[in-house]
DRENPA-3360 file (N, C-alpha, C; in nm, 2 decimals, always signed):
BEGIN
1 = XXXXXXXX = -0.69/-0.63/+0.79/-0.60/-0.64/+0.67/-0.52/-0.52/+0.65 ~ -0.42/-0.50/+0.64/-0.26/-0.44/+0.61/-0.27/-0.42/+0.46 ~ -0.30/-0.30/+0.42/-0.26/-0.24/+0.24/-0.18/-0.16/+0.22 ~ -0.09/-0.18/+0.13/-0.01/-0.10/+0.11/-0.05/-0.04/-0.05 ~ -0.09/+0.09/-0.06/-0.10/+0.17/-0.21/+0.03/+0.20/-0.25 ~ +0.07/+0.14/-0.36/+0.20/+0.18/-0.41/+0.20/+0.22/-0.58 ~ +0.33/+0.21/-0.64/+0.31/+0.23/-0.80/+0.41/+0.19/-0.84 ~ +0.45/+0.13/-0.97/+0.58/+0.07/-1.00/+0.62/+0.22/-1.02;
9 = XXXXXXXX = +0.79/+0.17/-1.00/+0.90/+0.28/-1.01/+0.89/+0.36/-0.94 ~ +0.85/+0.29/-0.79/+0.82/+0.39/-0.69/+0.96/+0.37/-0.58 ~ +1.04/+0.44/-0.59/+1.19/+0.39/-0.48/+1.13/+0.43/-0.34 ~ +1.05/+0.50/-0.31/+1.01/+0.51/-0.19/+0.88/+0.34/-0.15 ~ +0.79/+0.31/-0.27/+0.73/+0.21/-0.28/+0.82/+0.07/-0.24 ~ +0.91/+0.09/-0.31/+1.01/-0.04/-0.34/+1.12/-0.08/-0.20 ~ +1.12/+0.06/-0.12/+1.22/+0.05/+0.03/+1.08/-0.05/+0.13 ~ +1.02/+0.09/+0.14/+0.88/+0.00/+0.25/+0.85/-0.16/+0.21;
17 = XXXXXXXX = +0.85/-0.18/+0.15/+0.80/-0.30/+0.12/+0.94/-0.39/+0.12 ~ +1.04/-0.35/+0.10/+1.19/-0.44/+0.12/+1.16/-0.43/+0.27 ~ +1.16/-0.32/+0.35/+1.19/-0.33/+0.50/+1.11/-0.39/+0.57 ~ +1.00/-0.39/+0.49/+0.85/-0.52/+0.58/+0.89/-0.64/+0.57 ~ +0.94/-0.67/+0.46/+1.01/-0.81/+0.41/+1.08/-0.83/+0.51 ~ +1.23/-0.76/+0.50/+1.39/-0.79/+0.61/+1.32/-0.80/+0.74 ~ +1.19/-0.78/+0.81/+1.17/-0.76/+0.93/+1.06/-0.83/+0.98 ~ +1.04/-0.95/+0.86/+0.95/-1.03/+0.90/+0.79/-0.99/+0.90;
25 = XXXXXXXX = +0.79/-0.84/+0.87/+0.65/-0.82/+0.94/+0.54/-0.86/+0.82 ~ +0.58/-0.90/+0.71/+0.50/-0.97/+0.57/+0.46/-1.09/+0.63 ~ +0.48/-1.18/+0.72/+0.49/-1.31/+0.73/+0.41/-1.36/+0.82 ~ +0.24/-1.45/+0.76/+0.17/-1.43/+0.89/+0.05/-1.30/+0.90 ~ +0.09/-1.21/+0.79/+0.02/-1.10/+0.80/-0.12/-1.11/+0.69 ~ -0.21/-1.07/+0.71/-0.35/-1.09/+0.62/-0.33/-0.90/+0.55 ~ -0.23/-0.94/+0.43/-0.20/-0.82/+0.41/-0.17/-0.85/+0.21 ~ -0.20/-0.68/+0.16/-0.20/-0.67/+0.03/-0.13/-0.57/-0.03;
33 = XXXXXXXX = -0.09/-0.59/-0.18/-0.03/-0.48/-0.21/-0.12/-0.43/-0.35 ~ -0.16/-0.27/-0.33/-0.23/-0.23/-0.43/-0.19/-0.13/-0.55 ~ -0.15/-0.15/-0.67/-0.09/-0.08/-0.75/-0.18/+0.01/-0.83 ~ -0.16/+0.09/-0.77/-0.20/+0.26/-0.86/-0.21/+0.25/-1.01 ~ -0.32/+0.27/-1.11/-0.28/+0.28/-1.24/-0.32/+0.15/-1.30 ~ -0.33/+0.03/-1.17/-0.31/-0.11/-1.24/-0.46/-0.15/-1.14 ~ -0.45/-0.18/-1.02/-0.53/-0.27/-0.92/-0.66/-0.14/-0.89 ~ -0.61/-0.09/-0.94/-0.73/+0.04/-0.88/-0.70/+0.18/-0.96;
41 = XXXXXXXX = -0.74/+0.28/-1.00/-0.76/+0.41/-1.05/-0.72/+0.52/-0.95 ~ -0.65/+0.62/-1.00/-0.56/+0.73/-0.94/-0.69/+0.82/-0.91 ~ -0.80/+0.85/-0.96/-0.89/+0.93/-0.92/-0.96/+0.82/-0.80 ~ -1.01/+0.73/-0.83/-1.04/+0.62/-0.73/-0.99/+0.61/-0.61 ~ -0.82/+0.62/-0.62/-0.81/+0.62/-0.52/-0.82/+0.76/-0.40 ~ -0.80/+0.86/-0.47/-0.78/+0.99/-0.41/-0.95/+0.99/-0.35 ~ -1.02/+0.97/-0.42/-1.15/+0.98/-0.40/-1.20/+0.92/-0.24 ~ -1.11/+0.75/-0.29/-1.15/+0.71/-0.13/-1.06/+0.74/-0.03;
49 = XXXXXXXX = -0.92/+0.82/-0.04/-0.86/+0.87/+0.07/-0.77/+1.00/+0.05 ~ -0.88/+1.07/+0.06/-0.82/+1.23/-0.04/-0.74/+1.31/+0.09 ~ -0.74/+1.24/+0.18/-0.58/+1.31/+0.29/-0.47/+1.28/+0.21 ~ -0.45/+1.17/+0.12/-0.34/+1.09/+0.06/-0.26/+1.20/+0.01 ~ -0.12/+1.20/+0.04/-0.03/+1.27/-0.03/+0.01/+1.23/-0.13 ~ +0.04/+1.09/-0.13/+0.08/+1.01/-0.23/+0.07/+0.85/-0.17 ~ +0.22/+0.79/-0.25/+0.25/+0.70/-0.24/+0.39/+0.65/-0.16 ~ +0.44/+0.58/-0.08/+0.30/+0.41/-0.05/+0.26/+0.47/+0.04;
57 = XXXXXXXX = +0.10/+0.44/+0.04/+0.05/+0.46/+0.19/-0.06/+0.36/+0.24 ~ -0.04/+0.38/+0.35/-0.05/+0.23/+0.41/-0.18/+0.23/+0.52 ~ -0.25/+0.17/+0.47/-0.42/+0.17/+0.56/-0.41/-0.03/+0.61 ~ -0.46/+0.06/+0.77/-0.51/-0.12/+0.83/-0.64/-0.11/+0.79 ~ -0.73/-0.21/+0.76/-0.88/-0.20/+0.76/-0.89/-0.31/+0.87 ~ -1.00/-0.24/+0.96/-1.06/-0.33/+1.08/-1.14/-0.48/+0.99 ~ -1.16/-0.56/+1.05/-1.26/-0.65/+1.02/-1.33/-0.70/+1.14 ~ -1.49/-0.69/+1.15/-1.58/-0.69/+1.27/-1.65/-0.78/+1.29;
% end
């Protein structure tokens, strides 16, 4: 599964996710979008990936 961590009024949020779109690569894909503040908590998130510089950032998770 394909996540994308993002936040509204994010113009860097808002390109990635336009360019996945224009290029097909949304389509077909077992993939999510997770909003900061809303779908999940800002300490939450740092917590589970405290390399994170910000936003959007983008984790595959394996499934076994």
């Amino acid at each position: 599964m394909n996540i994308v961590y993002s936040k509204d009024h994010c113009p860097g949020c808002e390109r990635l996710l336009a360019e996945y779109e224009s290029n097909g690569y949304l389509e077909g894909q077992d993939f999510r979008v997770v909003k900061l503040g809303k779908d999940i908590g800002v300490d939450e998130f740092l917590a589970k990936y405290p390399d994170a510089k910000g936003v959007p950032y983008v984790v595959t998770e394996l499934r076994i």
